[in-house]
C-alpha positions, -999 to 999 in steps of 0.1 A, spaced: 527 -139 417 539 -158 386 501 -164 377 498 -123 380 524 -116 357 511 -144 330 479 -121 333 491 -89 328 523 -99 302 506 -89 274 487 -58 285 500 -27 264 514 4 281 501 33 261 531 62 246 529 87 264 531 126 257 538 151 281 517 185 282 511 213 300 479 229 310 473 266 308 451 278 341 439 313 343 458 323 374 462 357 397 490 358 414 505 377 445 539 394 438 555 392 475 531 371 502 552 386 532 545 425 515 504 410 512 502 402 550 518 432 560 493 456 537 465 429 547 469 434 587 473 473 582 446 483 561 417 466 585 432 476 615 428 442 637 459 448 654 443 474 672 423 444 689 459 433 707 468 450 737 502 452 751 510 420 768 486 399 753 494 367 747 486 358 710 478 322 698 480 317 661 466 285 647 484 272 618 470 240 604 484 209 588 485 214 552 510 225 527 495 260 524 518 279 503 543 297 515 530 293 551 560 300 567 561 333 555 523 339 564 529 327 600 564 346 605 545 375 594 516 374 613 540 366 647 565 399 638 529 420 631 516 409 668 551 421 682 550 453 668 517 463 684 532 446 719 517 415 720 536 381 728 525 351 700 528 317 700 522 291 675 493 259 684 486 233 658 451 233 652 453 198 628 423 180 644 437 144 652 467 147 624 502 140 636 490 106 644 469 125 672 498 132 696 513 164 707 549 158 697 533 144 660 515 176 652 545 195 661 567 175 639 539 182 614 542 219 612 582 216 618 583 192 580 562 226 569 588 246 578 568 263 610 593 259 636 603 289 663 634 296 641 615 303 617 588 319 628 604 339 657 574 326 679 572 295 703 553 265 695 531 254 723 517 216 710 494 196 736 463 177 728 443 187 759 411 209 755 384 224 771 347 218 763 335 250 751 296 243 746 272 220 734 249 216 701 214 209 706 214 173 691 242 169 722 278 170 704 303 183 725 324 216 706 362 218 722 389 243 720 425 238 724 435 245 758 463 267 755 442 292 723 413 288 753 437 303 778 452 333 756 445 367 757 439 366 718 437 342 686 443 342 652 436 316 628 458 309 596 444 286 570 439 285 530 401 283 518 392 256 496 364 232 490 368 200 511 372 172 500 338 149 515 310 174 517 296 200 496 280 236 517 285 277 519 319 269 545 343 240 537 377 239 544 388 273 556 384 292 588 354 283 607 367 250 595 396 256 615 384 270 645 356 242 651 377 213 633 417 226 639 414 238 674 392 213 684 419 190 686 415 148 682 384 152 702 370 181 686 372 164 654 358 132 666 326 149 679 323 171 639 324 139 629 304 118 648 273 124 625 292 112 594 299 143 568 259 142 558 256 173 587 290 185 581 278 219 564 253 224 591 278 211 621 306 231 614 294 268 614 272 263 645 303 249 664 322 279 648 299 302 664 301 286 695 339 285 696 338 321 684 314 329 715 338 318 743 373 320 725 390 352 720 394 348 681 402 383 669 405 370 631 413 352 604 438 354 583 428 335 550 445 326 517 430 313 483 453 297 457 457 298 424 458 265 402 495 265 400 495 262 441 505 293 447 485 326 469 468 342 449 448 364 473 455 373 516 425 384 531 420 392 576 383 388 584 373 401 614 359 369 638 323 384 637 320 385 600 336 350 596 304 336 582 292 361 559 324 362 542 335 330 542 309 312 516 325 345 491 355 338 491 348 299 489 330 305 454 369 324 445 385 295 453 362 269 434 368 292 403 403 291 405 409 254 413 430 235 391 422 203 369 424 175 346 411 187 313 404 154 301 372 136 310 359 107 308 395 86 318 400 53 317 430 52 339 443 75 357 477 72 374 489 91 404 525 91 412 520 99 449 496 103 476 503 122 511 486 144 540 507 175 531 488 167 496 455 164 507 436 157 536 423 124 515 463 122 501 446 126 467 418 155 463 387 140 453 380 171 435 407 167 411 402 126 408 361 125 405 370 97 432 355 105 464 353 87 503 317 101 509 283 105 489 283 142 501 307 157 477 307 155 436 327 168 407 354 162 390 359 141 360 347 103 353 377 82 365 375 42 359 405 30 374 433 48 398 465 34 401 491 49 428 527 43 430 540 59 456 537 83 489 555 116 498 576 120 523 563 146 541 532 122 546 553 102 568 539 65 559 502 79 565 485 68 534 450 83 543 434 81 511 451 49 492 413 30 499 401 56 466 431 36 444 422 6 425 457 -8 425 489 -1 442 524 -18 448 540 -34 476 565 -8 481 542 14 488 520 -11 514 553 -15 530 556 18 533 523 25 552 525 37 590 488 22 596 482 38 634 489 70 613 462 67 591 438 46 609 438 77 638 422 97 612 398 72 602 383 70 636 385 104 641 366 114 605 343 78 606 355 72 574 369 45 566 374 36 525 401 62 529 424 29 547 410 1 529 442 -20 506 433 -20 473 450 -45 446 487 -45 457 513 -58 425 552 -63 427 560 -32 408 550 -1 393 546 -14 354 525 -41 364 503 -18 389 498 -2 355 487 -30 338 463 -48 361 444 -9 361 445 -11 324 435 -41 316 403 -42 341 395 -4 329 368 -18 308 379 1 270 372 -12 243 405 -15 226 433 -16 254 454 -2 227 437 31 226 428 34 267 427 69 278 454 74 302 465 103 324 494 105 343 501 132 370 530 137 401 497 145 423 467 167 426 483 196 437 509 199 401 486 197 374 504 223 354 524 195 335 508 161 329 514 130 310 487 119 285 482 86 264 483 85 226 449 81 223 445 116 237 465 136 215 440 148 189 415 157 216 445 179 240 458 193 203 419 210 204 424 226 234 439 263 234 446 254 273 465 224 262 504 231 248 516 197 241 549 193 249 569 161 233 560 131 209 546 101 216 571 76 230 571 48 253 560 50 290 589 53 311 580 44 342 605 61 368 614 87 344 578 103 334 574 112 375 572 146 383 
């Protein structure tokens, strides 16, 4: 790599400056109190009778404070005499085994202890119908076989196609519960008929599954609830594309655009289902989705650790280090990959010998025209955008904004000790 570092020796590193960005963002007080108020006022627990068994689906992101909506939801089916248990409804995540998608929901702090309610993980599903142009729609056996279901899941727009229901609840139930081969048959048709496939498998699912509601969240830009809502199963797709528009509004972002580089400290599943949302990045896996600002290189250093090596989404990077390749658990991420048919998400991009010079190689090909004055962002990941790092040659441009409180001075880019 000698060559390499002759290349990149005499590339500047911008200073750096950290701010914080001001989102407007409602908040909920006490999530357990919301669920509670949520579940009483519509009176859908009077759909459980006593003795029903109860499945609640709980997916594989970090929704906030999902622990607390899944405890809830378990004690609220106890008091009215039913019996719940938990089922992951994460599609082919987990590495697409039963004892993976259970580890899942146990590193987001779902476990029985926690919950007070069993979890009951298996892979195995039953077809539940057929769409016209042929694609199988499956339902997780053991939310086939109960008496009741609930789905849990936060509503948000996905990250590869653009329609009225994206990631949420029908989502969930056509997606979630369809288990590995669920998701492989949504998918099979690429994401151009993603808006069209998953509400008509919803509908099917809903016709021959016992799905009393959903229980849906929407977050604020600082990642935290900022509305619980329980929609009965039958007005699932009225309601849904309402309370997607909330969501968009209240999404967080980058208030810089255009960027010449844009540095992400780390990548992961519990992140994003593409580790880094597209939505915040501008950098997307799919020609079905858009927005987000003008991005011309993305440099990632690192992973999480709830992501357990699965670096589904490092193909969007332009350069990246060979800790983090080392890193990789590949079977993790290619399962998703053939599950979703995309694959960009897993593709290597440029892989340097260390984090300064992963810098470096994305400044120095990011096209500017004075390397000197490149216009650099730096954030932890696309969920914490509240505090940022910005380049030099942004400071006059964040001092303009009233949503932009800068922070510290100029000074040179740390490289470990500017993360987070």
């Amino acid at each position: 790599m000698e060559i390499i570092s002759q290349l990149l020796h005499e590339i500047p590193l911008p200073k750096m400056m950290r701010v914080k960005q001001v989102f407007h963002a409602p908040v909920l007080e006490d999530t357990a109190e919301e669920v509670r108020k949520t579940l009483k006022d519509t009176g859908l627990l009077s759909r459980i009778s006593p003795g029903d068994r109860v499945a609640i689906a709980v997916g594989s992101r970090g929704v906030a404070d999902l622990p607390i909506l899944v405890r809830e939801t378990a004690a609220a089916v106890e008091s009215v005499g039913g019996s719940p248990f938990i089922v992951p409804a994460m599609g082919s995540h987990g590495g697409a085994t039963a004892e993976g998608q259970q580890e899942v929901l146990e590193q987001l702090g779902v476990t029985e202890a926690s919950t007070g309610a069993p979890i009951l993980s298996s892979m195995e599903v039953v077809q539940t119908g057929t769409l016209p142009n042929g694609l199988p729609v499956y339902t997780d056996k053991h939310a086939y076989e109960a008496d009741k279901v609930i789905v849990i899941n936060r509503i948000k727009p996905h990250t590869a196609f653009r329609g009225p229901v994206e990631s949420g609840l029908m989502k969930m139930i056509t997606i979630g519960l369809g288990k590995q081969k669920g998701a492989e048959a949504a998918h099979a048709y690429s994401f151009k008929h993603m808006a069209e496939h998953v509400p008509e498998m919803a509908k099917i699912v809903l016709s021959k599954v016992p799905v009393i509601f959903g229980l849906g969240t929407i977050e604020n830009a600082y990642d935290r609830p900022a509305k619980i809502v329980a929609v009965p199963a039958e007005e699932l797709e009225q309601t849904e594309p309402g309370l997607l528009l909330e969501a968009k509004q209240l999404m967080p972002k980058i208030m810089f655009d255009p960027i010449d580089v844009l540095i992400v400290d780390e990548i992961g599943k519990d992140i994003s289902g593409d580790g880094m949302d597209p939505n915040i990045t501008g950098r997307y896996a799919t020609p079905y989705a858009f927005g987000g600002p003008k991005v011309s290189r993305i440099a990632v250093l690192g992973l999480t650790e709830k992501t357990h090596g699965n670096a589904n989404g490092i193909g969007m990077a332009d350069m990246t280090t060979r800790a983090l390749v080392d890193s990789i658990h590949w079977e993790k991420g290619y399962a998703n990959a053939l599950t979703s048919t995309v694959i960009n998400v897993i593709k290597v991009p440029m892989v340097l010998e260390s984090e300064e010079m992963a810098i470096q190689a994305a400044i120095k090909t990011c096209n500017a025209y004075d390397l000197t004055k490149a216009r650099v962002v730096r954030i932890k990941n696309t969920l914490e955008l509240e505090h940022i790092w910005i380049s030099e040659s942004l400071m006059e441009e964040a001092a303009g904004q009233k949503e932009i409180e800068v922070l510290t001075e100029p000074a040179a880019m740390n490289i470990a000790g500017e993360k987070g």
